[in-house]
C-alpha positions in Angstrom: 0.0 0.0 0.0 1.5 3.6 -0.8 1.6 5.5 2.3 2.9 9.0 1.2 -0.4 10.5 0.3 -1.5 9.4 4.1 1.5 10.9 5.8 1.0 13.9 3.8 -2.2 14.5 4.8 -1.3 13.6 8.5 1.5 16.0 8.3 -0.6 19.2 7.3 -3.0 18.1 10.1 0.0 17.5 12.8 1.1 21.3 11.5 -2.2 22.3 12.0 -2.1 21.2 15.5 1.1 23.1 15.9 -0.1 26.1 15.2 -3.0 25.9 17.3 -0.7 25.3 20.3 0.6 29.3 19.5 -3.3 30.4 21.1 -2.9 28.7 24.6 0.9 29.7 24.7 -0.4 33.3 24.2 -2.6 33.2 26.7 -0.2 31.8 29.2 2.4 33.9 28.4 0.2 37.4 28.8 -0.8 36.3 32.4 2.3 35.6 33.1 2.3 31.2 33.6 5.1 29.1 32.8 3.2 26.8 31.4 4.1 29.0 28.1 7.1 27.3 27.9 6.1 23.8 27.6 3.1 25.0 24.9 6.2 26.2 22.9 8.5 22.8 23.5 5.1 21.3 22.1 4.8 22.8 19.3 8.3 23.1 18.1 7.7 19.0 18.8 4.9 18.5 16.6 5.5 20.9 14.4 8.8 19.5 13.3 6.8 15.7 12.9 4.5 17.8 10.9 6.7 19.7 8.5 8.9 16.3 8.0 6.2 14.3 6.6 4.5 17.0 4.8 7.8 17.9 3.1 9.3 14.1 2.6 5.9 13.1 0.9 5.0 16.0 -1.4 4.9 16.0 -4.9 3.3 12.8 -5.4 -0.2 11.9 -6.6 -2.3 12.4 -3.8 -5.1 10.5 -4.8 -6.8 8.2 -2.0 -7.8 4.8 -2.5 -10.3 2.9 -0.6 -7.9 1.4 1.8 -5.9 4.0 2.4 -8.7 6.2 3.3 -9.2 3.4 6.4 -5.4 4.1 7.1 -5.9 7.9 6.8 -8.6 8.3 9.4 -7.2 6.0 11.6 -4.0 7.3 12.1 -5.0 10.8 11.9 -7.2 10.2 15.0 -4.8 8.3 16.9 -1.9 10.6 15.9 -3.8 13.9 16.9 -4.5 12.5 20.6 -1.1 11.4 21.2 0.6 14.8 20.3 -2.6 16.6 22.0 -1.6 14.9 25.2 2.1 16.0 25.0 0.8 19.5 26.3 -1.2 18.5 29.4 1.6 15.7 30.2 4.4 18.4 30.7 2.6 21.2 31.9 2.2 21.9 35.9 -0.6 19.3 36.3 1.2 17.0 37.4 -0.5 13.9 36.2 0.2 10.9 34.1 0.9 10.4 30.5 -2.0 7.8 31.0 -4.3 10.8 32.2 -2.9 13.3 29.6 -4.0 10.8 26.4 -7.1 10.1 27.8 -7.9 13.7 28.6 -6.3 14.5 24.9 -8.7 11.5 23.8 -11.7 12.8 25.2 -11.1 16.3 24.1 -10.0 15.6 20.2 -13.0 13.1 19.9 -15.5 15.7 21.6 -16.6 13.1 24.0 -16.4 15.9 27.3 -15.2 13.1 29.7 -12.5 14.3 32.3 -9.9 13.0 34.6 -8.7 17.0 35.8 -10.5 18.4 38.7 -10.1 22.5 40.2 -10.8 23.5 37.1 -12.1 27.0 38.4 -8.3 27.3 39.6 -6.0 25.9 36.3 -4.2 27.7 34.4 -6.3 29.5 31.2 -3.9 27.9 28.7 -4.7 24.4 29.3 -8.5 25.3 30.2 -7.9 27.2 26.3 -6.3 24.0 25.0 -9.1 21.9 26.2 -11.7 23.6 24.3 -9.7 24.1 21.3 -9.4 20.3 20.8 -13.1 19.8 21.2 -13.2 22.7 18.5 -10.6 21.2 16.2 -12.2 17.7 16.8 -15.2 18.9 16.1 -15.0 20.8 12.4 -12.7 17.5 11.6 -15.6 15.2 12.7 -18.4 16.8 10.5 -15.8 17.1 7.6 -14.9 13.0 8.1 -18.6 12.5 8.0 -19.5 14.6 4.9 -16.6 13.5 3.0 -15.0 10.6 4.1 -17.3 8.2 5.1 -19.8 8.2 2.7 -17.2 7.0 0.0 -16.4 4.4 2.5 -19.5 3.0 3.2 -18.8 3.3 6.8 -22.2 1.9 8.8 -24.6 3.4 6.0 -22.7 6.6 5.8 -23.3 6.2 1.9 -27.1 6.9 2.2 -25.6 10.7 2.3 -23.2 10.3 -1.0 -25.9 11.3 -3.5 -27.3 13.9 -1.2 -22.6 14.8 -1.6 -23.0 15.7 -5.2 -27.4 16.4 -5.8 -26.7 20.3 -6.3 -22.6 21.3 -7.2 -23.7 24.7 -6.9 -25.2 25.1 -3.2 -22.5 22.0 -2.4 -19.1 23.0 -3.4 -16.9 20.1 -3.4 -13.4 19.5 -2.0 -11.7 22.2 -0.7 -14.3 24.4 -1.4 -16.6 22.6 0.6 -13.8 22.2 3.8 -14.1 25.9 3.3 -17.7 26.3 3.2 -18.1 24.2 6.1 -15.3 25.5 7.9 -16.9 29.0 7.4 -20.2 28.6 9.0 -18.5 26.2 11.9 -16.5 29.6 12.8 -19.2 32.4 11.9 -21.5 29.7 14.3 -18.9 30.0 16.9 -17.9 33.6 17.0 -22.1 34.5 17.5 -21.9 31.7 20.5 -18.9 33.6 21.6 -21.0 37.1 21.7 -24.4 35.6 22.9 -22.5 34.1 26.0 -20.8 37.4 26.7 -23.9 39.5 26.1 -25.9 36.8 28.5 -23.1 37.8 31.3 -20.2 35.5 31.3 -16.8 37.0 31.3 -15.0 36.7 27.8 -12.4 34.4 28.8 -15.6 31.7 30.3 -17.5 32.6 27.0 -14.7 32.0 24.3 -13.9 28.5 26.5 -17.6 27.5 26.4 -18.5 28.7 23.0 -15.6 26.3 21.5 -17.2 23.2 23.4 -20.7 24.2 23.0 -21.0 24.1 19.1 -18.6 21.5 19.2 -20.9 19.4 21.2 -17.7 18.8 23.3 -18.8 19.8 26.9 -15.4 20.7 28.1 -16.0 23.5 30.7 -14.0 26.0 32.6 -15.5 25.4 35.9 -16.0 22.3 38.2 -19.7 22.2 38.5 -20.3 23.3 34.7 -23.6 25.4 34.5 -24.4 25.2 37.6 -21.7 27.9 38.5 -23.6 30.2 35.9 -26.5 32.5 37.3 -29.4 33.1 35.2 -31.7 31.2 32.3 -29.7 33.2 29.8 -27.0 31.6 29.8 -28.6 28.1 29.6 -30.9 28.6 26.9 -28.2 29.9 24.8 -26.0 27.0 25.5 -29.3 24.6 24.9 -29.6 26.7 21.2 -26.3 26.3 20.1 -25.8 22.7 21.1 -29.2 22.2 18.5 -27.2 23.8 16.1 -24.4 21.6 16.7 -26.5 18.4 16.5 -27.9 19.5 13.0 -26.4 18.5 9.5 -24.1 21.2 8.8 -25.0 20.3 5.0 -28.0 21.8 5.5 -26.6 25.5 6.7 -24.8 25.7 3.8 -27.8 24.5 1.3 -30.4 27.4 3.3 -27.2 29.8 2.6 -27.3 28.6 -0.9 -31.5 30.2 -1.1 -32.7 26.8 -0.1 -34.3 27.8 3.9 -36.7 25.3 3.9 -33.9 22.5 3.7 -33.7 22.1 7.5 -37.3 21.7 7.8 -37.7 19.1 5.3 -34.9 16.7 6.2 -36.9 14.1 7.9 -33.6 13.6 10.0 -33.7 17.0 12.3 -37.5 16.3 12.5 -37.0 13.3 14.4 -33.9 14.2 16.3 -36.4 17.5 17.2 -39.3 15.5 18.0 -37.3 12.8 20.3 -36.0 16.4 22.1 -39.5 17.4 22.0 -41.1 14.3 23.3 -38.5 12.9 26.2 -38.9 17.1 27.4 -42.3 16.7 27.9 -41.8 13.6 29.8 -39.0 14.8 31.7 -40.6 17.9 32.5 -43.8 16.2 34.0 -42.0 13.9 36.1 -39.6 16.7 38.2 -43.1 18.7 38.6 -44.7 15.3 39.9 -41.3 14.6 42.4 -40.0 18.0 43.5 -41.0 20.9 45.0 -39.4 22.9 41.5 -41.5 24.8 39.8 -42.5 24.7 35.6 -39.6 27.1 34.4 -37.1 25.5 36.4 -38.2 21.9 35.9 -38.6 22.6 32.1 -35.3 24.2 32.1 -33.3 21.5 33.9 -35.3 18.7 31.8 -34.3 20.5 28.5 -30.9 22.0 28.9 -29.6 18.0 30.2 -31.5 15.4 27.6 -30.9 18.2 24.6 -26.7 18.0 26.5 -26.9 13.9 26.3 -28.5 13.2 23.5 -25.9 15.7 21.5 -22.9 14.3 23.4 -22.1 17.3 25.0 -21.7 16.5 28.4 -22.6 19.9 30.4 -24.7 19.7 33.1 -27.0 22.4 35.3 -27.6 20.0 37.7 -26.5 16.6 38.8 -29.6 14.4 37.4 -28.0 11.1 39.0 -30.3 11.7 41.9 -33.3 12.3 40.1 -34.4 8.9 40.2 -34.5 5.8 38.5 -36.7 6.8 35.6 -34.3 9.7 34.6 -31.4 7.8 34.8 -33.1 4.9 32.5 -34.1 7.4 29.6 -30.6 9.1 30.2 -28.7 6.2 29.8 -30.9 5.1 26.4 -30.3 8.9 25.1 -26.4 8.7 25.5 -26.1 6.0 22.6 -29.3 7.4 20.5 -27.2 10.8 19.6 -27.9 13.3 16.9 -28.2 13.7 12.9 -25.2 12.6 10.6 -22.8 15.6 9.5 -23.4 17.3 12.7 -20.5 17.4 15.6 -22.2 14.9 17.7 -21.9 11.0 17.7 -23.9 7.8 18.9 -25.7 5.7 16.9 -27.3 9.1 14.6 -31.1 9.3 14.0 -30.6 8.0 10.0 -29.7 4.7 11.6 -32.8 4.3 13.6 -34.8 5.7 10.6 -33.6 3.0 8.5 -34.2 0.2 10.6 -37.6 1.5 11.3 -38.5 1.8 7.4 -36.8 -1.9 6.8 -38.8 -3.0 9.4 -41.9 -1.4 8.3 -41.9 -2.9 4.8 -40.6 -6.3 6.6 -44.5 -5.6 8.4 -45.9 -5.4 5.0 -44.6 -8.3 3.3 -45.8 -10.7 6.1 -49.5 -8.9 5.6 -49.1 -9.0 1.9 -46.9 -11.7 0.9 -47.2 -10.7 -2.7 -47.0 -7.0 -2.4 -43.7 -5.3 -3.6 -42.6 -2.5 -1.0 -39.3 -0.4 -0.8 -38.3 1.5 2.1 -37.5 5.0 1.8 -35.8 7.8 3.9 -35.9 11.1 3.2 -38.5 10.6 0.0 -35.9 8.4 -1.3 -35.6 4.6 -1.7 -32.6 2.8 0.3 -30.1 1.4 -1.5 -29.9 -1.9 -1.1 -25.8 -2.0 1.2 -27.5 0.3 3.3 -29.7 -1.4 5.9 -26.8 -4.4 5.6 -24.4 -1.5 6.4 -26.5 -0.2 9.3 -27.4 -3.6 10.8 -23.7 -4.7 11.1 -23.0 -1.0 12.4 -25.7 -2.1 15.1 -24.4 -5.3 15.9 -21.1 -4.0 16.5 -22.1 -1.1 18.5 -23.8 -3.6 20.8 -21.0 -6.2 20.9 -18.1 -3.8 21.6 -20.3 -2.0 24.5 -21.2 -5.6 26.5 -17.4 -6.3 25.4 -16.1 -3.2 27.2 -18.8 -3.1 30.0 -18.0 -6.6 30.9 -13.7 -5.6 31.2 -14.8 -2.9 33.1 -16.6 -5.1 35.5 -13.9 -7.5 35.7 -11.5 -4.4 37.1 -13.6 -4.1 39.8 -16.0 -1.3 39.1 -19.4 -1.2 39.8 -22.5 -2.2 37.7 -23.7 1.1 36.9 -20.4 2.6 36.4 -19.1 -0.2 34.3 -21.8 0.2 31.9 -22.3 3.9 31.8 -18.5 4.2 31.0 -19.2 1.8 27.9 -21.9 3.6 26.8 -20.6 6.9 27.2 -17.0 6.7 25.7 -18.2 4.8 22.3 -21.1 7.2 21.9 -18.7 10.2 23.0 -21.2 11.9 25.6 -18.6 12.9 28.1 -20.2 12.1 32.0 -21.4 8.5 32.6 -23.9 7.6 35.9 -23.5 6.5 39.3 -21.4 8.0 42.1 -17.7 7.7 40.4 -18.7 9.2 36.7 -22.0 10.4 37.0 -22.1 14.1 36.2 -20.5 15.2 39.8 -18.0 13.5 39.0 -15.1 12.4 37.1 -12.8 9.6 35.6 -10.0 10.0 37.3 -10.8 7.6 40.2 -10.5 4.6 37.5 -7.5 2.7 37.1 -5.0 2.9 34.5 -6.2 0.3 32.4 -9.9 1.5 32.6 -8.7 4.8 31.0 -6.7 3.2 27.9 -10.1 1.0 27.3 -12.3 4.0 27.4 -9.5 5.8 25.6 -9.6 3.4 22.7 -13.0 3.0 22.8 -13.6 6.6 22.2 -11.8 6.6 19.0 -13.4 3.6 18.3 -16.7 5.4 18.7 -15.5 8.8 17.2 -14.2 6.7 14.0 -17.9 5.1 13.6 -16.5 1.6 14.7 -15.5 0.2 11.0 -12.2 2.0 10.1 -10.1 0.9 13.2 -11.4 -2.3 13.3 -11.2 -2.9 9.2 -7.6 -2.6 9.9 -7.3 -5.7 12.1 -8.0 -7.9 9.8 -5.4 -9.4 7.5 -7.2 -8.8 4.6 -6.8 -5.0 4.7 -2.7 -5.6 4.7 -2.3 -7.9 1.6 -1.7 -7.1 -1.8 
C-alpha cells in the first residue's frame, strides 16, 4: 500500500495542531504562567513531525484509495491524541501520560469526559487547549462525515453520497466545501462567543464554552459546569447552540445557498427535534410530579440536560443522577441514541434508527401482503440496497463492543452502573457516565489505568464510527 499520500495528509494536520498550540501559549504567556514554555516545546515538537512528513511526501499523486482512506482516518485520530496529550503531560498538572492521552482523547474526539479536577483554579492555557481540541475535533468530525465516510461506506454513511454531489452549486466540493463548512462552523462559533458574553459570562468563560458548546464537546472551565452560571440566559443559549451543533451542517450551507426550507424538510432534524421534544415533555412532568421545583425551572433542567446527552455534549446544570431511576433509564438510552449525521455529535445518529424503522416497516408489510412489492424509503428516497446491511452490522457492533467493554470494566472491579455507563458513554462520546464515580458530579480520574486506555480506545473507536479501526485488524486489509 502507498503510504505517502496518508503521511502527507497527516502531516498538514500534525502542522495544524502546531499552530493551534501558538493560542494557549499566548494566553499563558500574557498572564504571566510558565506553562508558556512547555506549549512552545510542544509545538516546536509536533511541528517538526508535521513539517517532515509534509515535506518528505509532497509532490506525489495524492489520490486516496479505498484502503488508504481506512489508514488515513485511523491514524489521523490516533496521531492527533497522542501529540494533543504532550501539552497536558508536561505542563504543571502533574499527572500521568496515561491521564494526559485520555484527557487529549476525550477532548480531540469531543466526548467531554474528564480526569482534571479544580478546574475553576487551572491555568487558562490548558483550560484554552481543552476547548480548542473539542473545536478542532469537532470541524474535523463533521468534515470525516461529509466526506469521508460516505465514499467508504462506513455503517450506512453512503445513504448521504448522493445527497454529496445532488446540487454542485449550493455544495461546493473539496476544498471548497472544507471551506464552506469551515466558514459557518467559525461564523456559528464567533455568534456563541457574543451571545454568551452579552448573556453575562466573562469573555475568557464565553470563548472556552462557546468552542465546546457548538462542538458538542462539553469541556467546561468550571467544576460544576452550569451550575456555577447564574441566570436562564446563559442556559438557553447553550441549549440553542448545542441544536445547532447536533444538526447537518450540510443543511446551513444548502439554506445559505437560497434553499431555507432545507432544515425543515430533512426528515432527520425532524426526528432528532421531535425525540428532544417528546423525552422534554416527559422529563418535565416527572420533576413537577417529584420535587418541589417549579415549571420554568423543571422545564429548564429537563431541556438544557437530555438536549446536553442526546448531542454528546456533556454539560450539566444540575446533577440528574439523583433524580431517580426513571431519569437515569431514559438518560442512559439517550447517550447511545445521539444526533443527525454531519453534525459534531456522535452515537448511533437518527438516520440509523430511521432505516431500521423503514426496513422493518416494509418487513410488516410483506408478512401482511406476501405478494405485495414494498421499498423503504428515507428522506422521500428509496434505500439502496448495502445500506440497511451497512447499518445492521453497524448495530451489531455497536452492541458487541459496548457488552465487550462493560463486561472488562466489570472484571477491574467497578461497579455495575459505572461499568456500563463508562461503555456507553466513551463509544457514543457523551462525556459524564452515571453513578457516584462518573455520574455528572464526577469524574474519571478515580478509575485505574487500564480503565482509562479501554475507554481511551473505545472513544476513538466510537468517534471513528466503529469500522475504520477495526477494518484494519483484519489481514485482509494488509495484503496485496
Amino acid at each position: 500500500m502507498e503510504l505517502r499520500p496518508v503521511l502527507y495528509i497527516l502531516g498538514i494536520l500534525l502542522s495544524v495542531l502546531a499552530l493551534s498550540m501558538t493560542i494557549p501559549m499566548i494566553a499563558d504567556l500574557y498572564v504571566g504562567h510558565e506553562d508558556w514554555k512547555v506549549f512552545f516545546l510542544c509545538m516546536v515538537f509536533t511541528a517538526f513531525f508535521g513539517g517532515a512528513l509534509t515535506l518528505s511526501n509532497s509532490g506525489h499523486n495524492l489520490r486516496i484509495t479505498h484502503r488508504q482512506g481506512f489508514l488515513m482516518i485511523t491514524l489521523t485520530w490516533v496521531a492527533l491524541c497522542f501529540f494533543s496529550a504532550t501539552p497536558l503531560w508536561m505542563s504543571g498538572l502533574g499527572i500521568s501520560f496515561t491521564d494526559a492521552f485520555f484527557e487529549a482523547t476525550s477532548g480531540i474526539t469531543t466526548t467531554g469526559a474528564t480526569v482534571l479536577t479544580d478546574l475553576d483554579n487551572m491555568p487558562r492555557g490548558i483550560l484554552l487547549w481543552r476547548a480548542l481540541l473539542q473545536w478542532l475535533g469537532g470541524i474535523g468530525i463533521v468534515l470525516m462525515a461529509m466526506s469521508i465516510l460516505p465514499f467508504l461506506k462506513v455503517g450506512g454513511m453512503q445513504l448521504f453520497q448522493t445527497e454529496l454531489s445532488e446540487n454542485e452549486k449550493a455544495i461546493p466540493r473539496t476544498a471548497k466545501f472544507a471551506s464552506s463548512i469551515g466558514s459557518i462552523y467559525l461564523a456559528l462559533t464567533i455568534v456563541n462567543i457574543v451571545c454568551y458574553r452579552l448573556a453575562g459570562m466573562e469573555f475568557f468563560d464565553a470563548t472556552a464554552h462557546a468552542l465546546s458548546t457548538i462542538s458538542t464537546g462539553g469541556f467546561s472551565t468550571r467544576d460544576s459546569s452550569f451550575t456555577q452560571f447564574e441566570g436562564a440566559a446563559i442556559e438557553i443559549i447553550a441549549i440553542t447552540f448545542m441544536i445547532l451543533g447536533g444538526l447537518p451542517f450540510i443543511l446551513y450551507m444548502k439554506a445559505l445557498g437560497g434553499d431555507w426550507k432545507a432544515l425543515f424538510r430533512d426528515s432527520q432534524v425532524r426526528w432528532f427535534l421531535s425525540i428532544v421534544l417528546i423525552v422534554t415533555i416527559i422529563m418535565t412532568a416527572y420533576l413537577l410530579l417529584s420535587s418541589h421545583a417549579g415549571f420554568g425551572t423543571s422545564l429548564l433542567h429537563a431541556l438544557f440536560n437530555i438536549v446536553s446527552v442526546i448531542t454528546g455534549t456533556g454539560y450539566t446544570n444540575e446533577d440528574y443522577g439523583r433524580w431517580g431511576g426513571l431519569p437515569v433509564s431514559i438518560f442512559f438510552f439517550l447517550m447511545v441514541v445521539g444526533a443527525c449525521a454531519g453534525s459534531t455529535t456522535c452515537g448511533i445518529k437518527i438516520f440509523r434508527f430511521q432505516v431500521l424503522y423503514a426496513v422493518t416497516d416494509v418487513q410488516i408489510k410483506k408478512l401482511i401482503f406476501p405478494n405485495g412489492v414494498f421499498i423503504p424509503h428515507y428522506n422521500g428516497r428509496p434505500i439502496p440496497e448495502s445500506v440497511p446491511i451497512s447499518v445492521m452490522s453497524f448495530f451489531f457492533l455497536f452492541a458487541l463492543i459496548f457488552a465487550l467493554v462493560a463486561v472488562i470494566l466489570s472484571m477491574m472491579g467497578l461497579d455495575f452502573m459505572t461499568s456500563m455507563s463508562a461503555s456507553a458513554t466513551a463509544l457514543s462520546n457523551v462525556g459524564p457516565g452515571l453513578g457516584e464515580v462518573i455520574g455528572p458530579a464526577g469524574t474519571f480520574k478515580p478509575l485505574s489505568d487500564g480503565a482509562k486506555w479501554i475507554l481511551s480506545v473505545t472513544m476513538i473507536l466510537g468517534r471513528l464510527e466503529l469500522f475504520p479501526l477495526l477494518v484494519m485488524l483484519s489481514p485482509q486489509f494488509w495484503r496485496k
